[in-house]
N, C-alpha and C positions, 0 to 999 in steps of 0.2 A: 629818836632817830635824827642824826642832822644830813641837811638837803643839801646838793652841792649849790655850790652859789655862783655863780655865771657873772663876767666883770669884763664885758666887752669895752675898748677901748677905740679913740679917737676922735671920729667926730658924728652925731647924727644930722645928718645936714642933708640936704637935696643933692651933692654931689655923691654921698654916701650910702646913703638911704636903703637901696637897692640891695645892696654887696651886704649891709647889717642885717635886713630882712629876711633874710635867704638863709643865712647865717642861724637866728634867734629862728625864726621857724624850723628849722632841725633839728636847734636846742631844745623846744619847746615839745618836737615827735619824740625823745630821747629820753627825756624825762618822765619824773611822775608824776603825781596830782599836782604840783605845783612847781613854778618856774621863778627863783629866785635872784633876780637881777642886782649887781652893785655895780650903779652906774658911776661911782666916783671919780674914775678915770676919763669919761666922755669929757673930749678937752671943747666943743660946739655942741650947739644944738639950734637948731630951729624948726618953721611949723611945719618940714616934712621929717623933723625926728620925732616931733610933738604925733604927727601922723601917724609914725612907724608905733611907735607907744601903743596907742590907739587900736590899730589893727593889733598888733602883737595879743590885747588885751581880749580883742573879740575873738581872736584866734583860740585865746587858751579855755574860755570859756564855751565856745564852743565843743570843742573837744570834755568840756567836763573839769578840768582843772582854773589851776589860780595863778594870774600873773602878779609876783611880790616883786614890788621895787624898792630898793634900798641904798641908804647913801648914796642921794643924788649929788653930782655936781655943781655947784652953782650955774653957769651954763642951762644944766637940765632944769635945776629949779628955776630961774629966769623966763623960759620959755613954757615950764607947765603954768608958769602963775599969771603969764601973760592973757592963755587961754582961759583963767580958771579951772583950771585939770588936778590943782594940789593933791586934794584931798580923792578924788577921784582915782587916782593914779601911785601915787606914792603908798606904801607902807607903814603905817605907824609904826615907829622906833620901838616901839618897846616887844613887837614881834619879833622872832628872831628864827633865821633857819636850824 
């Protein structure tokens, strides 16, 4: 069965944050066990998109499901590693929706 794969764009930044969170939390009611993100196209990121991550992550598991991040940005990679969030947060490549 493949999962739809969700590839919101722009920026996750503090001025953004908000508007993407609102956004990926519906995505996240909508779906099924699991929440397949490809952040490639996120052209910023910083530690309130690092945040949004975060929450998004506690959110899914909450609920019982799995947030999969895939094809980060540079950008997104730059700010999960800043954190040390890589491995935490990202998808091993070789999973796939």
């Amino acid at each position: 069965m493949t999962l739809p794969v969700h590839a919101p764009i722009g920026e996750f930044t503090i001025a953004a944050a908000a508007a993407q969170r609102e956004t990926l939390l519906q995505t996240l009611a909508d779906d099924g066990p699991e929440l397949w993100l490809d952040l490639s196209h996120v052209e910023a990121c910083d530690s309130a998109g690092v945040q949004l991550l975060l929450s998004l992550q506690h959110s899914a598991r909450q609920r019982g499901q799995r947030l999969c991040i895939t094809e980060p940005s540079e950008p997104v990679r730059q700010a999960l590693a800043t954190y040390g969030l890589s491995t935490r947060l990202l998808t091993p490549s070789g999973e796939a929706a």
